[in-house]
C-alpha positions in Angstrom: 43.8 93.7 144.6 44.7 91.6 141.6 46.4 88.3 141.3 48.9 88.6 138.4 49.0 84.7 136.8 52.1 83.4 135.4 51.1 83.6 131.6 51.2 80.3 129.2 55.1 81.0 127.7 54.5 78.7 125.1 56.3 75.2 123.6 54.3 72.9 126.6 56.2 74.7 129.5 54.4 74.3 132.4 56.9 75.7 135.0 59.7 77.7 135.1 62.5 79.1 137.9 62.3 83.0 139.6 65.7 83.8 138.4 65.3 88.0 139.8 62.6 90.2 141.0 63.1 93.7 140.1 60.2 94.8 142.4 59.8 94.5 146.6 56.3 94.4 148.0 55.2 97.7 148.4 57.3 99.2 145.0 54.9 101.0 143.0 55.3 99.9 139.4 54.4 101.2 135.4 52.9 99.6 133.1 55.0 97.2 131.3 57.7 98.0 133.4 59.7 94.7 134.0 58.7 92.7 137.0 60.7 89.5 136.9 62.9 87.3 134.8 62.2 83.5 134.7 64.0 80.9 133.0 62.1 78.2 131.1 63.5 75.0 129.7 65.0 77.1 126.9 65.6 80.4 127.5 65.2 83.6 129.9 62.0 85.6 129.6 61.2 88.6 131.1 57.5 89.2 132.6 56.5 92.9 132.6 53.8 94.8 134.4 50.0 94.7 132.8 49.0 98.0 134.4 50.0 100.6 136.7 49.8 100.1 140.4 51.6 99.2 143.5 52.7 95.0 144.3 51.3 93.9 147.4 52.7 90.6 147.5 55.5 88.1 146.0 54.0 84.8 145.9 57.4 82.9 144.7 60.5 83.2 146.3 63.7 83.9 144.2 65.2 80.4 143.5 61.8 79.0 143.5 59.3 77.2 141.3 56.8 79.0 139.4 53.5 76.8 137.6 52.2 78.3 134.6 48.6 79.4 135.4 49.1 80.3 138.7 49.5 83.3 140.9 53.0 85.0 140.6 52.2 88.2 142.2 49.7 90.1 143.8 49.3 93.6 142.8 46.8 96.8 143.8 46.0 98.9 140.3 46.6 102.1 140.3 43.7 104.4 140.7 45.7 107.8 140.9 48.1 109.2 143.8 45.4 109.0 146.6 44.7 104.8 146.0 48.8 104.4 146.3 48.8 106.4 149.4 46.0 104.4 150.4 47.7 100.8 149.7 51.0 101.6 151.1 48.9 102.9 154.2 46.6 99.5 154.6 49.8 97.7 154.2 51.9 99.5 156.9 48.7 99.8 159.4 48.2 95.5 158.9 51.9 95.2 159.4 51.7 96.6 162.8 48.6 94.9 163.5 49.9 91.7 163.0 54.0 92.4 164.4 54.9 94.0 167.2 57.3 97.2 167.0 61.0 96.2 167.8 64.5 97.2 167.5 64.7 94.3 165.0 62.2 95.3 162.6 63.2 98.7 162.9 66.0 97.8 161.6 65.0 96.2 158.9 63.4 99.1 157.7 65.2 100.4 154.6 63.7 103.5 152.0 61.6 102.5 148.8 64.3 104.4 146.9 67.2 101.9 147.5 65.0 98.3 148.0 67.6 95.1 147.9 66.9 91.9 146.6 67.5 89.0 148.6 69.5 85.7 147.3 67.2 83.0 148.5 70.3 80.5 147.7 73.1 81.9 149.3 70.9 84.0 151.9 73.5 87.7 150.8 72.1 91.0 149.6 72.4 91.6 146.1 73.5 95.2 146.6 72.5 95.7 142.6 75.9 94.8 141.4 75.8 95.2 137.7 75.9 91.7 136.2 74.1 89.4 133.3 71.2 86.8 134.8 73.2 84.5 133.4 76.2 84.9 135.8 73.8 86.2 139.2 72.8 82.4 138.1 76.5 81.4 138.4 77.1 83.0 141.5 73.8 81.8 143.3 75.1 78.2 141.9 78.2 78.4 144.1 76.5 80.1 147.0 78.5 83.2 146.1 77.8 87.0 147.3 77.9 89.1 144.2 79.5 92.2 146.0 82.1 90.0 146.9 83.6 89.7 143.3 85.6 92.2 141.6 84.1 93.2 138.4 86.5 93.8 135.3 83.7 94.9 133.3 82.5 98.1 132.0 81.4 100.5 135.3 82.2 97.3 137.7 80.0 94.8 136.2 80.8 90.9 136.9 81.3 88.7 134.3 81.7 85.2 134.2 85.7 85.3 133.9 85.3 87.3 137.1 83.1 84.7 139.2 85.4 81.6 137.9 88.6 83.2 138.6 86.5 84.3 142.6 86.0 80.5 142.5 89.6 79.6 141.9 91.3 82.1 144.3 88.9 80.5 146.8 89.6 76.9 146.2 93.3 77.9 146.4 93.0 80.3 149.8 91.3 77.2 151.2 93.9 74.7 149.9 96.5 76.5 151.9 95.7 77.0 155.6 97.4 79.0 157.8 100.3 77.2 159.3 102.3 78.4 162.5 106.8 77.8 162.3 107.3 74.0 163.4 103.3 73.3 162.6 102.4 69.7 160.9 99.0 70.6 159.1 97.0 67.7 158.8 94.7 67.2 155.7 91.1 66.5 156.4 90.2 62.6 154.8 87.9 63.4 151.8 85.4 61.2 153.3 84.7 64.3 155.7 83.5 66.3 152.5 79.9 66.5 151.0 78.8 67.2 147.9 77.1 70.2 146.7 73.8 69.3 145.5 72.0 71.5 142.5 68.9 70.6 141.2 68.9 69.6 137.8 66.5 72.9 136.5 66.2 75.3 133.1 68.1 74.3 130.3 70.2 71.7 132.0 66.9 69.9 132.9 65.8 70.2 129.1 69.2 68.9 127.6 69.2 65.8 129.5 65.8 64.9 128.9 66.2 65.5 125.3 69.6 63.8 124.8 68.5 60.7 126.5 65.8 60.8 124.5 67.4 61.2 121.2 70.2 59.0 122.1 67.7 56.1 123.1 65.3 56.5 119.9 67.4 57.2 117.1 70.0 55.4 116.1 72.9 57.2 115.0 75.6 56.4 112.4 78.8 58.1 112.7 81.6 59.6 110.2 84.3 60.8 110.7 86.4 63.0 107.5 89.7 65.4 107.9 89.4 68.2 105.9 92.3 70.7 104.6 91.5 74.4 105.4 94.8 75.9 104.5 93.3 78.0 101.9 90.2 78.6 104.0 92.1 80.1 106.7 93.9 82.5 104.0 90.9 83.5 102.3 89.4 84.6 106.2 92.7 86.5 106.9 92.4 88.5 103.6 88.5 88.8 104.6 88.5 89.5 108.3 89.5 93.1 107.6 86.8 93.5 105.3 84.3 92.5 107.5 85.7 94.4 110.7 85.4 97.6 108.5 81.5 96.7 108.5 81.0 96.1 112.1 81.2 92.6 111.5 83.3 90.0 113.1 84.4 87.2 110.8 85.2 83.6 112.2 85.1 80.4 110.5 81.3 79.3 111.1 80.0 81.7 108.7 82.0 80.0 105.8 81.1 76.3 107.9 77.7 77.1 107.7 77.5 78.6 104.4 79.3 75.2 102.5 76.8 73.5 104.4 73.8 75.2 103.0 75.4 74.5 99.6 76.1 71.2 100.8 72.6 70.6 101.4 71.2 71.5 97.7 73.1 68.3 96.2 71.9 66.7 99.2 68.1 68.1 100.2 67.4 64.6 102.3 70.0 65.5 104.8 68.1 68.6 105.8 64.7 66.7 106.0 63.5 65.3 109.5 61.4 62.2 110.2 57.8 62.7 111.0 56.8 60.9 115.1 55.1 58.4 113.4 58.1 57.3 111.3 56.7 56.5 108.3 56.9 60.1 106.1 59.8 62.6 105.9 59.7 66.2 105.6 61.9 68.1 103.8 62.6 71.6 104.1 63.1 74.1 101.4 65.5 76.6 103.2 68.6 75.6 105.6 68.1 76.5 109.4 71.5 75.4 110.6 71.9 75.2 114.2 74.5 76.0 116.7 75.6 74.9 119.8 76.6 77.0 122.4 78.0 76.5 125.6 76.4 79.3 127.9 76.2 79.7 132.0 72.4 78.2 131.5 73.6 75.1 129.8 73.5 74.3 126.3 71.6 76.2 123.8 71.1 75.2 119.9 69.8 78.5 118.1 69.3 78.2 114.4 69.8 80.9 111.6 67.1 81.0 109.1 67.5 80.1 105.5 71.3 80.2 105.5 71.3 79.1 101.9 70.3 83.0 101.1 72.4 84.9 103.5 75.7 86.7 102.1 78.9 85.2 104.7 78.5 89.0 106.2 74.4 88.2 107.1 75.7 85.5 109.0 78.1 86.1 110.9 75.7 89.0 112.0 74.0 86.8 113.1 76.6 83.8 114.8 77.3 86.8 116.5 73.7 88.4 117.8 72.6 84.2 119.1 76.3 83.6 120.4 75.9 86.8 122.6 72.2 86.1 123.5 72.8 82.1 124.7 75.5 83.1 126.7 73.2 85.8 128.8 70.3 83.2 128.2 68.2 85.4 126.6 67.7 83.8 123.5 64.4 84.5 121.6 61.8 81.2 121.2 61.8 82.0 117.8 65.2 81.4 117.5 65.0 77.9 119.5 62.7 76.6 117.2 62.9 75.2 113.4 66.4 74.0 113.0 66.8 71.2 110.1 70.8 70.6 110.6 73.5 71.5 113.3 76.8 72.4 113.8 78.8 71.9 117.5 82.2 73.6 116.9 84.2 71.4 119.8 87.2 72.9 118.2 86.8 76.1 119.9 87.2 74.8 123.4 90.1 72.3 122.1 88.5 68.9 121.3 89.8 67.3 118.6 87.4 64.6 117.6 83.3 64.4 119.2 81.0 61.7 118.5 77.7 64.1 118.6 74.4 63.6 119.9 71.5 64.6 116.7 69.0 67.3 118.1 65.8 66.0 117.3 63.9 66.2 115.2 66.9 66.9 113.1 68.3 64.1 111.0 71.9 65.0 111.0 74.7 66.8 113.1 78.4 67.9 112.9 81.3 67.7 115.0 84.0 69.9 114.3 87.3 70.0 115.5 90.1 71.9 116.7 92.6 72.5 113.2 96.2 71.7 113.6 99.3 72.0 111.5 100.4 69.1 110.4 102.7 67.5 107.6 100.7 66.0 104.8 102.4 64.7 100.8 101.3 67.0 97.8 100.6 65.5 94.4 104.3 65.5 93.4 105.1 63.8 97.1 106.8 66.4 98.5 106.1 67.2 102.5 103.9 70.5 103.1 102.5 71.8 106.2 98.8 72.2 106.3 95.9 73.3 108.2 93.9 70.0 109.0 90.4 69.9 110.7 88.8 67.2 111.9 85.0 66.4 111.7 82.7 64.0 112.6 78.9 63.8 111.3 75.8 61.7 113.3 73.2 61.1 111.1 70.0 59.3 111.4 70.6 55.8 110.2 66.7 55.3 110.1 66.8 57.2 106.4 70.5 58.6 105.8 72.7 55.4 104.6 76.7 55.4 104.8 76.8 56.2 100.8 74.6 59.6 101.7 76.3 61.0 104.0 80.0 60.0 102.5 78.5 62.2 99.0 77.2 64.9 101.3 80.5 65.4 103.7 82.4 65.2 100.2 80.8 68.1 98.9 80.9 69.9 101.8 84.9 69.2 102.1 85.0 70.4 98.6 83.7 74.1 99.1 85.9 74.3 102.5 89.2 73.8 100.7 88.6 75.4 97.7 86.4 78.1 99.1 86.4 80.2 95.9 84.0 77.5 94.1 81.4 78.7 96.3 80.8 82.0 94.1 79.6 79.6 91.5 76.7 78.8 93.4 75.9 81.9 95.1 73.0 84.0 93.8 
C-alpha cells in the first residue's frame, strides 16, 4: 500500500483546501483518472491518479486542510483483477474485525456503483447534482444541500443564480412566520442572532494578504479622467455582428485593453515594475494586461499575454476563455502570473467611480466606470448627449509622477474616442 503525497503545486503554496473527492475508499481507480480538486491561494487544481489501483484510505476530509508534502491518500496498486479482489477482501474482513455487525452499518452499506460524497460542512449527501466547484463551494458556504436547489441549467445543473435566488427565497420564508387569525408575532431582538463564521481560506485568504500588503508598501497616487465613448460604443455596435459571426463575443474590454497596449508604447515606464530591492525597474517589452474578476472563489486577476500584438478578435477570445475560467476557479497558473498593468471594470457591476488598489508587482492600475448619458457643450456650444465613462488610475508614486500618468491617460483617452486612429498603429 502506497501513500499518495500532496505534490509541490508551485508559487510557495504550502497548503491548500479539499474542495471534492471524486473517489470513496474502496473505489478502484485508472491511471490519471481525477482524484480530487483542491483550491490553492489562486486557483482550483485537479490531482489525478499516478497508477492504477484501488484507494484504501482518505487521509483529509472534504472541507479540510491539506500540507504540501504530506499524505493525501492512501492507495493499493493494481497488480491485476486477483490483487483488487484481494484489497477489497482485506479491507471488508478488517472492517468486521474491528466493528461489530448491526442494523446500523448495514444500513449504511450502499453499492460501489452509486458511492456519495459527503459535505463535511453542511453534513448532506451530495447526491452528484451537476454543478461547477465553484458554486458546490457556494453552497457548502451557506450550509446548503445541493439537491435542495432547483437547477435552471443545462440537464439540471445549479448555477450560481440558482443558489443566490435558494438564499433569498429562504431569507424571505424565514422573514415571514406562520401567523394564526388574531396572532401578535413577536420579532426575536437581534441580540439573539450569531454570526456565521467562515474561515478566511483560497483566494479570499490570498487577496487580503496581498492588498494589505500592497496598500501598506506602495504608495499610490490617484487620477481620475472622464472620457467620451460615444463613438466607441458605435463603432462596437457596427462590430458586435462581425464578431458574433466568428464565434466571438465582442464587449468593450477588448477595445479598453487594446488602447492601453498602444497607450503603453508612448508610455513603456507605466508597464515596468519596481524590483524588491527598490532601487532598479524592469521594463517589459510586451503588455500583459490584467483583469479583475469577481468569481464565487473571490477575486481573480488573469493577464492576457502581449496584448500589444493581438487583433481586438484574439482578445476578446480570450476576455472570454479567463472570464469563464475565474468564475469556475479553474484558472491556469500560467495565466495568474506575469501581468505588467490591470484593468477592474467596476462599471459592469454599476460603480461609478473606484479608487483601486495596484496588484503588485505592477506599477499601475485602472478603474473604470459605469458610462452614462449625459449632456455635454460641442465646439460650437450647442448641448449634445453623450456617452461619458469615468476612470480612475492608481499608480505607483515611487517612480510614476502626476505629469506621467496625466500624458499616458491622455493618450489612452485619445484612441477610446476616436477609435479609428488606432489602425494607424496596428501592425
Amino acid at each position: 500500500m502506497s501513500d499518495f503525497l500532496l505534490p509541490d503545486i508551485g508559487e510557495g503554496i504550502v497548503e491548500c483546501e479539499v474542495v471534492e473527492w471524486r473517489v470513496a475508499e474502496g473505489d478502484k481507480i485508472e491511471e490519471d483518472q481525477p482524484i480530487v480538486e483542491v483550491m490553492t491561494d489562486k486557483a482550483l487544481v485537479e490531482i489525478t491518479a499516478p497508477e492504477a489501483g484501488v484507494v484504501t484510505k482518505l487521509y483529509v476530509a472534504q472541507g479540510q486542510i491539506a500540507k504540501v508534502h504530506a499524505p493525501l491518500y492512501a492507495y493499493q496498486a493494481s497488480g491485476g483483477n486477483d490483487t483488487d479482489e484481494q484489497v477489497g477482501s482485506q479491507a471488508s474482513n478488517k472492517k468486521s474485525e474491528t466493528e461489530p455487525e448491526s442494523a446500523q452499518s448495514s444500513a449504511n452499506k450502499r453499492p460501489r456503483e452509486q458511492p456519495q460524497a459527503l459535505d463535511v460542512v453542511s453534513g448532506h449527501i451530495n447526491d452528484k447534482v451537476p454543478a461547477s466547484p465553484a458554486v458546490r463551494r457556494l453552497v457548502r458556504e451557506h450550509c446548503l444541500k445541493l439537491s435542495d436547489i432547483a437547477g435552471s441549467g443545462k440537464e439540471g445543473r445549479v448555477l450560481k443564480e440558482d443558489v443566490l435566488a435558494h438564499l433569498d427565497q429562504t431569507s424571505q420564508s424565514s422573514a415571514l412566520p406562520s401567523q394564526e387569525p388574531g396572532q401578535t408575532v413577536l420579532k426575536a431582538p437581534a441580540e439573539s442572532q450569531a454570526p456565521r463564521v467562515e474561515p478566511l481560506r483560497g483566494v479570499r485568504a490570498v487577496m487580503a494578504k496581498r492588498m494589505v500588503e500592497a496598500a501598506s508598501t506602495i504608495p499610490h497616487f490617484h487620477y481620475g479622467e472622464e472620457i467620451d465613448v460615444t463613438a466607441l460604443l458605435a463603432l462596437r455596435v457596427r462590430l458586435k455582428p462581425l464578431a458574433e459571426a466568428k464565434g466571438e463575443r465582442l464587449t468593450l474590454m477588448p477595445f479598453f485593453m487594446k488602447a492601453l497596449a498602444l497607450a503603453v508604447g508612448e508610455e513603456p515606464i507605466m508597464n515596468a515594475q519596481l524590483n524588491a530591492a527598490g532601487d532598479a525597474l524592469h521594463y517589459y517589452p510586451q503588455c500583459n494586461i490584467g483583469m479583475a474578476v469577481d468569481s464565487a472563489a473571490g477575486l481573480m486577476v488573469p493577464n492576457i499575454k502581449g496584448v500589444e500584438r493581438l487583433t481586438l478578435l484574439e482578445i476578446a477570445r480570450e476576455v472570454g476563455r479567463l472570464t469563464n475560467a475565474a468564475r469556475d476557479g479553474r484558472v491556469d497558473q500560467a495565466d495568474l502570473k506575469g501581468g505588467t498593468i490591470s484593468v477592474s471594470n467596476i462599471g459592469a457591476l454599476g460603480g461609478t467611480y473606484a479608487a483601486p488598489i495596484i496588484n503588485a508587482p505592477e506599477g499601475a492600475i485602472v478603474a473604470i466606470g459605469k458610462t452614462q448619458w449625459l449632456p455635454r457643450f460641442d465646439e460650437q456650444g450647442e448641448v449634445q448627449r453623450r456617452a461619458i465613462m469615468t476612470i480612475t488610475w492608481a499608480g505607483d508614486h515611487r517612480f510614476i509622477d502626476g505629469g506621467t500618468i496625466a500624458r499616458f491617460c491622455n493618450a489612452w483617452k485619445g484612441f477610446l474616442e476616436a477609435p479609428e486612429t488606432m489602425l494607424l498603429h496596428l501592425g
